[in-house]
N, C-alpha and C positions, 0 to 999 in steps of 0.2 A: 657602453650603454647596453649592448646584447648578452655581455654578461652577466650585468646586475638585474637585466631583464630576466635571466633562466634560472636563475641565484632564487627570485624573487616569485617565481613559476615552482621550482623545485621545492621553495619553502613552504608555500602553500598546498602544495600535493601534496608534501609531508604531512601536515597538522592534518587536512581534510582527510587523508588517509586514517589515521589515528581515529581523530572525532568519530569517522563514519563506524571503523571498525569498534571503538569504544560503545556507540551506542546499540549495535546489534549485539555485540554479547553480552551486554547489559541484558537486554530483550531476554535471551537466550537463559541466561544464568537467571532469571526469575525462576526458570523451571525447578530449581533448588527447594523452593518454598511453596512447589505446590504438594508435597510429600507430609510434612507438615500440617497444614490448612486442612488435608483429607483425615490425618488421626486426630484433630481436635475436635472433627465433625463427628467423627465414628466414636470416639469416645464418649461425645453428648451422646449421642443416642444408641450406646451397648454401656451406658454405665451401672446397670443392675441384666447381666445379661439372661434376653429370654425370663425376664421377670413377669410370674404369673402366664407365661403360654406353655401349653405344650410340646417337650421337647422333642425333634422329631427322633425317628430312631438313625443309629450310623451306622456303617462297619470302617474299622480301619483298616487300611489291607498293605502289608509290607511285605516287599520280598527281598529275600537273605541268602546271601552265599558268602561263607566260610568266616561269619561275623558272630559268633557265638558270644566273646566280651560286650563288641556295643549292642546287642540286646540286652542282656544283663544289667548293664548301666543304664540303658534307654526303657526299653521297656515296662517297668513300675510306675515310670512318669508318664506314659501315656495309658497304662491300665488301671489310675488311681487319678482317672479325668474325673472334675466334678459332676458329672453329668449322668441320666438317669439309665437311659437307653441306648447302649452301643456294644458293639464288637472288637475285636480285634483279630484278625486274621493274619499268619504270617505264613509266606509261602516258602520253604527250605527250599533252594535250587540246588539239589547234589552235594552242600557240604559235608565235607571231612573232619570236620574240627567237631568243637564240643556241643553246637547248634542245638541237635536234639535232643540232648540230656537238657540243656537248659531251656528250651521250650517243654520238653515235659515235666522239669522242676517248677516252674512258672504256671502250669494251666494245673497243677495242684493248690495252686493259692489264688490264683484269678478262674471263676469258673467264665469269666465273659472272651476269654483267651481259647484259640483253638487255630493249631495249623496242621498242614499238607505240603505236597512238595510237587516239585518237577521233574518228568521222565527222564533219567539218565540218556534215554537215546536220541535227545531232540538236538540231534548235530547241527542242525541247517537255519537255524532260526534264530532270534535271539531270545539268549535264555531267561532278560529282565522282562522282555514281552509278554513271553512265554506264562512267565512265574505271576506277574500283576493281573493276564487276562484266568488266569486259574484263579487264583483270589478274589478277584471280581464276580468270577462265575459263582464261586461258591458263596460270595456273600449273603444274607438274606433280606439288608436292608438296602430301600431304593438311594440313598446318598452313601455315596464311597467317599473315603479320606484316605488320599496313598499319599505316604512317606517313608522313608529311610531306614532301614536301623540303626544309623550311624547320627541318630537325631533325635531331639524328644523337643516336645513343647517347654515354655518359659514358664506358663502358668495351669491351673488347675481348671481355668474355664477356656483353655483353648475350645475344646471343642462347640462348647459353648457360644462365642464369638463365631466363629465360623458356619456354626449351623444359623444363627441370626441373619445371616446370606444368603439361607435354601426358601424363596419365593418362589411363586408357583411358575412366573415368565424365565428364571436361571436355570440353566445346565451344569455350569460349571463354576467354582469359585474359586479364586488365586491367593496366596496369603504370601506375606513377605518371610521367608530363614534366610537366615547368614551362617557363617562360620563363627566358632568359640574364638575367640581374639585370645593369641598368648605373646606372651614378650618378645615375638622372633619379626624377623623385618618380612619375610616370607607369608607369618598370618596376616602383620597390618596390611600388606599389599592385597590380599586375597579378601581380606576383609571391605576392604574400600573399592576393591573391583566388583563387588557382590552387591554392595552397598550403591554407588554407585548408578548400575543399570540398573536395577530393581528401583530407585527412584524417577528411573525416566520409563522401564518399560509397564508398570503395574498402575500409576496414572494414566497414562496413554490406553491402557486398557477399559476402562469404566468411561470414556468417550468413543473408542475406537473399539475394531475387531483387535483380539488379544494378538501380541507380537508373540510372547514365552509365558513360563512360567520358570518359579523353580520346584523342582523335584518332588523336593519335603513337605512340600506346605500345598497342596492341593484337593480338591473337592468337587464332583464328577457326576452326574445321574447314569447310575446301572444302566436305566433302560435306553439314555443317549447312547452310552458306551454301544451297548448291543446295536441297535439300532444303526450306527454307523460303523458296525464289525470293527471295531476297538483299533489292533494296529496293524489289521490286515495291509495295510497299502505299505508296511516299513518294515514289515516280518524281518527282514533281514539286516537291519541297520542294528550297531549293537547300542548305543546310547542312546539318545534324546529321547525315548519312550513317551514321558510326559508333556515333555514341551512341545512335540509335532503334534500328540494330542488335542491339546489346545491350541495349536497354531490352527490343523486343520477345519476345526467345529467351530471355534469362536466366531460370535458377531456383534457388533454395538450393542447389542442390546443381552442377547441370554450369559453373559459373563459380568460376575460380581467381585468384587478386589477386598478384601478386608486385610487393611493396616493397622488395624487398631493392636496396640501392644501385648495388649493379651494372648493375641491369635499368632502371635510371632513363633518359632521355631529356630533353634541353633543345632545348627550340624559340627559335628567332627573335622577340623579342618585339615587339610593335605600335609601328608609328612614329608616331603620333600620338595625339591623346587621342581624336579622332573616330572612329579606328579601332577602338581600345579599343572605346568606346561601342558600335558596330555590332556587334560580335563579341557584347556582353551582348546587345544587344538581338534579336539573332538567335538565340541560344540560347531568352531566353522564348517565341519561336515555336517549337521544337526541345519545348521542356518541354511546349508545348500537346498534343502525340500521343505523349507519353510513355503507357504506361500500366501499371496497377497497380502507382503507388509514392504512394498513400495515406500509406500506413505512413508511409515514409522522410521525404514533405515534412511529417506532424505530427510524427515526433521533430522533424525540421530548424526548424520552424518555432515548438515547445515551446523548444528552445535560443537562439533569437532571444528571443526573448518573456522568457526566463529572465535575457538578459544584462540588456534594457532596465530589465529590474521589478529588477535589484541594484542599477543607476545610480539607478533615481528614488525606490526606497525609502531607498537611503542618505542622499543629499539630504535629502530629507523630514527621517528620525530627526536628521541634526546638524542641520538648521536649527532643529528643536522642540526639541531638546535648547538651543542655544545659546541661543534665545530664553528660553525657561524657566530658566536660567543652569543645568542640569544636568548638571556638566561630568564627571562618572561617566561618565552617558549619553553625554557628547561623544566621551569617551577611548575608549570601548566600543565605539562606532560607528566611529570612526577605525580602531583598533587591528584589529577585525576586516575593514573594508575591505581597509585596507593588507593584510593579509596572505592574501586570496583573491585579489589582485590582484599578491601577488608568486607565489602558487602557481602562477598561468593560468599567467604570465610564462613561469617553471621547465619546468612542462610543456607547454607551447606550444613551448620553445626544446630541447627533450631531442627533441620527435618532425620539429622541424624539420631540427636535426642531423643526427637517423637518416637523413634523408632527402638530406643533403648540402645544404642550405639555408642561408644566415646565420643567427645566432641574433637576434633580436627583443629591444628592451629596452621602454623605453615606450611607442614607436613600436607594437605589438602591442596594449595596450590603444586606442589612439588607432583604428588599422584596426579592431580589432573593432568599435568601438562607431559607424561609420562605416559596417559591414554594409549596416546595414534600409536607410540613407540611397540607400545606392549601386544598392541594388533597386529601391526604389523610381524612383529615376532611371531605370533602365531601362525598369523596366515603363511611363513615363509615352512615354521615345524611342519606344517598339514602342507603341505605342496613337498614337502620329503620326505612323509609319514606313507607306509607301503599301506596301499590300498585295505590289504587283510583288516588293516586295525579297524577297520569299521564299518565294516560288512564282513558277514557268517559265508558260505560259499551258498552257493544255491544249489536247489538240488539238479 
């Protein structure tokens, strides 16, 4: 009797285990489709973008070391913006390669083109800093748009879309890029990892004080910039320029997020896998001086937590089902997997769309659940990555 008593104890834990875990990532995996919901909004209202208002003025401001090709490639597409009023600014950081010949072949045919560079002797600092707060300074318009060379906008009214965001109460605007998707299992990964957070942290932003940004795709007032001495507090960090930017200044309220497809931007994806890796692993250093986003990494780290316990709870209930030959329970457990794991699918692929992305089939279950795996590899590369790699020396 006490063992069909614990039989009967245990079977019940099982399903309630499930059940419980089933319905919070259900919860959780809505977040999927709020990615979505926000470009179908932004699309209504940027479908003639900046129709009939005056446009404000921009500068762009890139900084470049030893990228001579992806300027060349890139740059036409963002100097050939539909747009009335703008600059483009690129700052040479000490490149050796063909840089300057092709910035000055370029500001022969774009007169709204014009760059500068950075002092060979700035040992101590970081030279991305360095190179964006020179470009900034020289800009002449109050909205900056800093991006990559290794990047160009998707369409002709980027800028457009973007400036539809400079209200008088915003400082700063966030826009989603990704990586060029190419047939290698290396881009899908990079791609989906890009995709991915950018779905959970650039919603959370237009509620919240901003978690990140990416790189490419953002929009800044000059006089905040000055105002809070740009990146004086990380002079010597060699990455995350932009995204401690925003980390630092953001609040509920002066940060605007524009998803709408237009304002998207694709970067040049990583050529190797070792590349890939340094890039994660330099961000965990990036995330270290983040601050106050509590908040953001317990939901983020609630929805981790939420996929893992669907996986192992499921497991669990069909294995105890099957052993117990209780094939109700089997069909139940099946039946409701399957079908939370065609919903993600659904809404994973509706906010990827939105976003001009492939759409995902099982391959999206497989990455997600590859997540925790892939952080944790990071975080083990940056705990054996020598301190140099991410700090300049001081003076």
């Amino acid at each position: 009797m006490m063992l069909s008593f614990t039989t009967l104890i245990q079977e019940y834990a099982a399903y309630a285990g499930f059940t419980l875990a089933w319905v919070v990532h259900f919860r959780t995996a809505l977040s999927y489709l709020q990615t979505s919901r926000i470009v179908r909004r932004q699309e209504a209202e940027v479908s003639a973008p900046n129709a009939g208002k005056p446009q404000t003025a921009v500068s762009v401001v890139i900084a470049t070391h030893n990228q001579a090709d992806a300027l060349q490639r890139n740059l036409p597409l963002i100097l050939e913006q539909d747009y009335d009023n703008f600059e483009v600014i690129v700052v040479n950081n000490s490149s050796t390669d063909r840089t300057e010949d092709v910035l000055k072949t370029l500001e022969l045919q774009y007169p709204n083109l014009r760059h500068t560079f950075t002092p060979a002797g700035a040992r101590h600092i970081s030279h991305k800093r360095l190179s964006l707060t020179i470009g900034i300074k020289a800009a002449t318009h109050e909205w900056i748009v800093i991006t990559e060379p290794d990047s160009h906008p998707c369409s002709h009214h980027w800028l457009s879309v973007m400036a539809s965001h400079f209200h008088d109460n915003k400082k700063m605007v966030l826009g989603y890029a990704n990586y060029m998707e190419k047939a290698t299992r290396l881009s899908r990964k990079a791609v989906f990892l890009y995709l991915y957070h950018q779905m959970q942290f650039l919603p959370w932003a237009m509620r919240h004080k901003a978690y990140r940004c990416h790189p490419a795709n953002l929009a800044y007032r000059k006089s905040f910039f000055m105002e809070h001495k740009g990146f004086a507090k990380d002079i010597n960090l060699v990455d995350g320029a932009a995204e401690l930017l925003v980390n630092r200044h953001s609040t509920a309220t002066n940060t605007a997020v524009s998803l709408h497809p237009d304002s998207k931007v694709v970067c040049e994806g990583p050529q190797s896998a070792e590349q890939w890796r340094l890039s994660r692993t330099c961000y965990i250093e990036t995330r270290r001086h983040f601050v106050g986003t509590w908040l953001y990494r317990l939901a983020f780290n609630l929805k981790q937590s939420a996929n893992i316990l669907f996986y192992c709870t499921a497991f669990i209930a069909a294995a105890w089902s099957i052993l117990q030959q209780q094939w109700v329970g089997t069909a139940m457990v099946a039946m409701l997997f399957v079908l939370l794991c065609l919903l993600k699918i659904n809404w994973f692929n509706r906010s990827a769309r939105a976003l001009r992305e492939r759409p995902y089939h099982l391959s999206m279950l497989w990455y997600e659940a590859r997540l925790a795996w892939w952080h944790v590899c990071s975080w083990c590369s940056y705990k054996t990555a020598p301190h140099s790699r991410f700090r300049r020396k001081a003076f």
